[in-house]
C-alpha positions as CSV (number, residue, x, y, z in Angstrom):
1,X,81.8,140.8,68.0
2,X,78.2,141.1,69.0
3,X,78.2,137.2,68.8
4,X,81.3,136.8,71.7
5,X,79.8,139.5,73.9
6,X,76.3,137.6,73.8
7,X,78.3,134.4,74.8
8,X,80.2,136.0,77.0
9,X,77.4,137.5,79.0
10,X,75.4,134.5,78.9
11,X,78.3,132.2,80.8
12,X,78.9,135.1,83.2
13,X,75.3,134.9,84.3
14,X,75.0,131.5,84.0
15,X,78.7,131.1,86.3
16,X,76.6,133.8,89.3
17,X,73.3,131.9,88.8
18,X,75.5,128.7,89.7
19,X,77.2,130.3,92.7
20,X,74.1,131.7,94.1
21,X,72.5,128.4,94.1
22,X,75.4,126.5,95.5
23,X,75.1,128.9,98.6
24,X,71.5,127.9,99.2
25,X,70.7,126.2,102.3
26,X,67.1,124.5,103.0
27,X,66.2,122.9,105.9
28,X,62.1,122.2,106.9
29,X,60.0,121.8,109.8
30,X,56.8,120.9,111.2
31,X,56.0,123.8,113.9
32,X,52.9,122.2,115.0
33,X,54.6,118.8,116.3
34,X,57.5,120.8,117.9
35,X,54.8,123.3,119.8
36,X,52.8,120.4,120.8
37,X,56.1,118.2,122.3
38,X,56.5,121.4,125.0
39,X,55.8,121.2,128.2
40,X,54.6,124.7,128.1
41,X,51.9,123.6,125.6
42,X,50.7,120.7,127.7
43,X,50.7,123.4,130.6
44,X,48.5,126.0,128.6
45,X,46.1,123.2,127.4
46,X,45.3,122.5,131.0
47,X,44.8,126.3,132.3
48,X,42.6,126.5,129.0
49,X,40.7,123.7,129.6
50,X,39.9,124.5,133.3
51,X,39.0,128.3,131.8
52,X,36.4,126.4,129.4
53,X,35.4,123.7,132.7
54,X,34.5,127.6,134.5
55,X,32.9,129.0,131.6
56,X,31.0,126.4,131.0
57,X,29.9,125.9,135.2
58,X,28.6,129.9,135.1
59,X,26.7,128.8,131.9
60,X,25.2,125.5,133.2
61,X,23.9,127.3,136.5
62,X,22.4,130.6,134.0
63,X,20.4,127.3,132.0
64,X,19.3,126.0,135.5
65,X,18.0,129.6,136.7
66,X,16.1,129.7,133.4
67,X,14.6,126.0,133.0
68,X,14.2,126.9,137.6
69,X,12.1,130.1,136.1
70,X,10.7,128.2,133.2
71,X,8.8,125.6,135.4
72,X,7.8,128.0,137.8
73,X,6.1,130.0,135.3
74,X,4.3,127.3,133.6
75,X,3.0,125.7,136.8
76,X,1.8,128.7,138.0
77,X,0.6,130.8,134.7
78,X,-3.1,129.4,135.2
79,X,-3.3,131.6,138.6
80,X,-1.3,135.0,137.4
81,X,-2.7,138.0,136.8
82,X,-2.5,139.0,132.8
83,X,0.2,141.8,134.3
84,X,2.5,139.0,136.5
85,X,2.3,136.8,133.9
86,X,4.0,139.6,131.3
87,X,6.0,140.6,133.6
88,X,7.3,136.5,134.2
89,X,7.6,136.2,130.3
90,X,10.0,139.1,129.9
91,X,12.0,137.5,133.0
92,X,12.3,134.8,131.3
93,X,12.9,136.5,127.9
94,X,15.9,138.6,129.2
95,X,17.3,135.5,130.9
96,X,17.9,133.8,127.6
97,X,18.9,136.9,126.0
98,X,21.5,137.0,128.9
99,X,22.4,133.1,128.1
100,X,22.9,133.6,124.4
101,X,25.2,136.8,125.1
102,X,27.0,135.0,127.7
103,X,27.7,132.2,125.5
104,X,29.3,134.7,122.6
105,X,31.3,136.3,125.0
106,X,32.2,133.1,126.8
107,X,33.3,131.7,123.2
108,X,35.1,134.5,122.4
109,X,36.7,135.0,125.8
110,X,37.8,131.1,125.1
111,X,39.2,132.3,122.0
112,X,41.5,135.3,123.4
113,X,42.8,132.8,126.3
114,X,43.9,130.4,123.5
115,X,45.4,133.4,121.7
116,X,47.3,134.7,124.7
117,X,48.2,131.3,126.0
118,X,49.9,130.3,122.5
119,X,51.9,133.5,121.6
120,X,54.6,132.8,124.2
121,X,55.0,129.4,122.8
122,X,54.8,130.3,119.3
123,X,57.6,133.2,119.7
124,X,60.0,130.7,122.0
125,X,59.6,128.5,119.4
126,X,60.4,131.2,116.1
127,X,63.5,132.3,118.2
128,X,64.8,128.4,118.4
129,X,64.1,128.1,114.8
130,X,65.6,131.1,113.9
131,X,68.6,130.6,116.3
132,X,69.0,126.9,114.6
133,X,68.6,128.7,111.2
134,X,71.5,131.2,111.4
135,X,73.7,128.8,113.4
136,X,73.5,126.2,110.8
137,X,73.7,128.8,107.8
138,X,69.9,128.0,106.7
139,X,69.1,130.4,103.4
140,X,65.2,129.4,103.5
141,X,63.5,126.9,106.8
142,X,60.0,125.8,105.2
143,X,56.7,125.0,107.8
144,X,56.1,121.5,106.6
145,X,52.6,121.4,108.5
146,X,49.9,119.0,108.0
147,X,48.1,120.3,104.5
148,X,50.8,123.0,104.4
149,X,52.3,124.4,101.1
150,X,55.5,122.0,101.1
151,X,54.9,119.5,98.3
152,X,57.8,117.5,97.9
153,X,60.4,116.9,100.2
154,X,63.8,115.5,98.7
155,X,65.9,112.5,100.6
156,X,68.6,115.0,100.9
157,X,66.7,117.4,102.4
158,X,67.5,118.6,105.6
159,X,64.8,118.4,108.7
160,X,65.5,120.7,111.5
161,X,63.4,119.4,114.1
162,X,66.2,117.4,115.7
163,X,68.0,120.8,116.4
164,X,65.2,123.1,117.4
165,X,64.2,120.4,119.8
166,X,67.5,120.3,121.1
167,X,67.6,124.1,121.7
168,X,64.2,124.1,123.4
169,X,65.2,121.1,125.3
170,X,63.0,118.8,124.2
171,X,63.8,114.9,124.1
């Protein structure tokens, strides 16, 4: 008796293991190649890159003041007093102070534009997928990124790009 119901239990779960499979739907994607095939991503790569160009204008003209101040100072330190020659050093001393903190708020200013710049993209892109997903019946839709955890990738398997790129209307 204990034998049947032990066989018994074991095709029942094996029969529901088989059904649950035979409902599962994969599909992949590389996000990265779709995000950079927008047009809003070549439009945020330009305003970003003319953010850096600005950045990088206010800190070329900070260096020019200092290197201005630098050869000043040097030409003339022989004539200073002891007290305008201090007081030249510690100009010059704040001033590259100032450049150093300008360039790790510049860097990290460069970093939130990117940030802010991106997330539009990256959510108009997650809604397409996810749109794609459910329209299609997609159980599981895998980021097959460059160095990204997909391994293997079977012939059968089904790559959504074509339909996401369709839905963003991308060619």
């Amino acid at each position: 008796m204990k034998r049947v119901l032990s066989i018994l239990m074991i095709v029942l779960v094996s029969g529901t293991m088989a059904l649950a499979q035979k409902d599962l739907k994969i599909g992949h994607i590389n996000s990265n190649v779709l995000v950079q095939q927008l047009p809003d991503f070549e439009k945020a790569q330009k305003e970003l890159q003319k953010h850096a160009k600005d950045l990088e204008a206010a800190l070329g003209e900070m260096q020019n003041e200092l290197r201005t101040k630098y050869q000043d100072y040097t030409v003339k330190a022989d004539s200073l007093t002891p007290l305008l020659k201090k007081a030249k050093e510690e100009e010059i001393t704040e001033l590259q102070t100032r450049i150093e903190n300008f360039r790790r708020s510049a860097q990290e200013d460069l970093q939130k534009k990117e940030m802010e710049l991106q997330q539009p993209i990256i959510v108009k892109v997650q809604k397409a997928i996810d749109d794609v997903a459910s329209e299609n019946g997609f159980t599981y839709i895998l980021d097959a990124v460059e160095g990204g955890p997909v391994l293997y990738t079977a012939p059968s398997a089904i790559d959504i790009t074509p339909m996401v790129k369709k839905k963003l209307g991308i060619q």
